[in-house]
N, C-alpha and C positions, 0 to 999 in steps of 0.2 A: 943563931943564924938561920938553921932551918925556922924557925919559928916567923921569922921575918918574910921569908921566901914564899912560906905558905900563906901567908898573911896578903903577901903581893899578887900571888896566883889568884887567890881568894878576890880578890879587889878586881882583877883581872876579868874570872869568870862574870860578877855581877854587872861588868863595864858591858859584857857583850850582853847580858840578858837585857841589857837597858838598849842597848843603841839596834840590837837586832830589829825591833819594829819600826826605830825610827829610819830604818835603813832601806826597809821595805821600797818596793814600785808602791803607787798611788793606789793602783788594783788591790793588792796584798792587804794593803792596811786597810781598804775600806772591809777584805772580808775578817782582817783579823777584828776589826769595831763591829762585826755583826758574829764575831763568835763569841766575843762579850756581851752583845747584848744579848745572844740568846740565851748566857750565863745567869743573866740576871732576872730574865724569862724563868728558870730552872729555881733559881733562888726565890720567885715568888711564890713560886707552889711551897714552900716553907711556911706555910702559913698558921698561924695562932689565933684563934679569936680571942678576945679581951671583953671583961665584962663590962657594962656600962659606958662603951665605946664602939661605934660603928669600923673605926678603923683597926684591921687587925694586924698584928704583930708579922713581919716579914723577914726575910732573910736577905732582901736585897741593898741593903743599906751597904752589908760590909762586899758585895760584888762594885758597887758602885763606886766607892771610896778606892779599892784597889785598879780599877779600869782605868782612873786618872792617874793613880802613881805610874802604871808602868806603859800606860799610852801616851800618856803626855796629856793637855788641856786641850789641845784641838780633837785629837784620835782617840782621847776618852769623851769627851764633850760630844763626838758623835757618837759612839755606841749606845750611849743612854738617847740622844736622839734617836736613833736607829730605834730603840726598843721602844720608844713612847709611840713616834710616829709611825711606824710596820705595825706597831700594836692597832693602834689606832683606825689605822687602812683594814685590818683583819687577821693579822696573823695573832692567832690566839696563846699569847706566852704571858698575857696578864694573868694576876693570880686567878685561881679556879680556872686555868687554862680557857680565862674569856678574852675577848676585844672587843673594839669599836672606841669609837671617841670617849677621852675620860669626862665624864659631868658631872663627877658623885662625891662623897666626903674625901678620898681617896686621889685625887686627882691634883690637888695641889704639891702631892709630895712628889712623883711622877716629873712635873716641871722642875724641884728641888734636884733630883738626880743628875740633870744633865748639868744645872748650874754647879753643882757641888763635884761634881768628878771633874768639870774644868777649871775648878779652883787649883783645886789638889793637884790636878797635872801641869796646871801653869806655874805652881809656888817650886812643887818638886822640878821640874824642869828647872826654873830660873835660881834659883837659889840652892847651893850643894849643900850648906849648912842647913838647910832645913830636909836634909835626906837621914839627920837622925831622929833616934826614937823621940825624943821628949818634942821634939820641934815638931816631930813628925804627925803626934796624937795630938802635938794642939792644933795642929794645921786638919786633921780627919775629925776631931770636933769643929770646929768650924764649917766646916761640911758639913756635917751632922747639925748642926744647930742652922744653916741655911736648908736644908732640908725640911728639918720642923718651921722654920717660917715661912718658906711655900704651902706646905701643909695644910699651916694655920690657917693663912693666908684663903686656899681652899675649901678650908673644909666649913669657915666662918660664910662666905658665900654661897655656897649650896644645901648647909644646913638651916641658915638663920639664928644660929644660934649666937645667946650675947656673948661678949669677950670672955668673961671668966668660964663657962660653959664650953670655949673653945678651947682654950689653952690647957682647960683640966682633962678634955677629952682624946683633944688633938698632938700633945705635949707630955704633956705630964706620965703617962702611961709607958712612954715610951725613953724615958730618960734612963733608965739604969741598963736596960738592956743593949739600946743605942751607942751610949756610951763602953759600954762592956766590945762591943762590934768595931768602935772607934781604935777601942786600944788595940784591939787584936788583927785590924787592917794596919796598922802602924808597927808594931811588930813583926810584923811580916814586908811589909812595903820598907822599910827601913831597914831590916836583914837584908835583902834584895838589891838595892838601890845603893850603883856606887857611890863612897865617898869623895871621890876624886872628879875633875872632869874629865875627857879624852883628851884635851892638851896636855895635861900631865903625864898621862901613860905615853903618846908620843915623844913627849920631852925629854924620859926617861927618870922622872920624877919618884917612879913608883916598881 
């Protein structure tokens, strides 16, 4: 019986960490979407060079991924907006603490973040069965791999470089560790994220 109770409390507590943002004034939420994106400003200074790759290894894949689980698809879709476009205007939170407009190999994944954290927030929102783990990492790969197709996408138009040449550079390099990021945003987003809706906790379902 205890076991149940804590189980429901437990269910209880992750219902509010979910609905607290979405609960917000409009104001709140735009500054909570800019304290993520300056999260992921912070997660680019993580940075790894890679050999035989212009693009280096970053930290901000797994900020990204998480912005959408607990923002939801529109309030994490802007954060990552917020952090492309404020980068872009000048506020310096791109990696090596630069800005200005992206134009470089790097630029295509940038566009990937905001598509990919409004996936994740629009699937976790709309569907509660995909708020578990197994659903939940295929849904943060899927991200993950629309990420590396902006990328590509990217990095093939401002390098020149052929298909294979891009995919080896732009891709490949980054699959195990991405993937590794994947799970562990999914782990976390899925601890997190209740499994219930709030009509059931009203209903007394729970």
């Amino acid at each position: 019986m205890n076991v149940l109770r804590l189980s429901a409390d437990f269910e209880r507590y992750r219902l509010v960490w979910y609905t607290w943002p979405r609960d917000l004034s409009w104001p709140m939420k735009i500054g909570l979407a800019l304290v993520l994106a300056a999260l992921t400003g912070l997660a680019a200074q993580v940075r790894i060079p890679l050999p035989h790759t212009p693009v280096p290894m970053t930290g901000q894949v797994f900020v990204v991924l998480l912005s959408g689980a607990w923002l939801g698809g529109a309030w994490g879709g802007l954060s990552q907006s917020l952090y492309v476009g404020l980068g872009a205007l000048g506020v310096p939170w791109f990696s090596r603490w630069s800005a200005g407009i992206p134009d470089g190999p790097t630029a295509g994944y940038l566009m990937g973040f905001i598509v990919a954290a409004s996936l994740v927030g629009w699937a976790s929102d709309r569907f509660v069965w995909m708020r578990f783990f197994v659903a939940q990492a295929a849904l943060m790969m899927v991200g993950v791999q629309l990420i590396w197709t902006f990328g590509a996408v990217g990095f093939y138009l401002t390098t020149g470089f052929g298909f294979a040449a891009t995919v080896q550079q732009a891709i490949l390099p980054f699959v195990v560790i991405d993937t590794a990021k994947a799970i562990a945003a999914a782990a976390l987003s899925s601890a997190l994220l209740p499994k219930r809706s709030s009509e059931a906790f009203s209903n007394g379902r729970c």
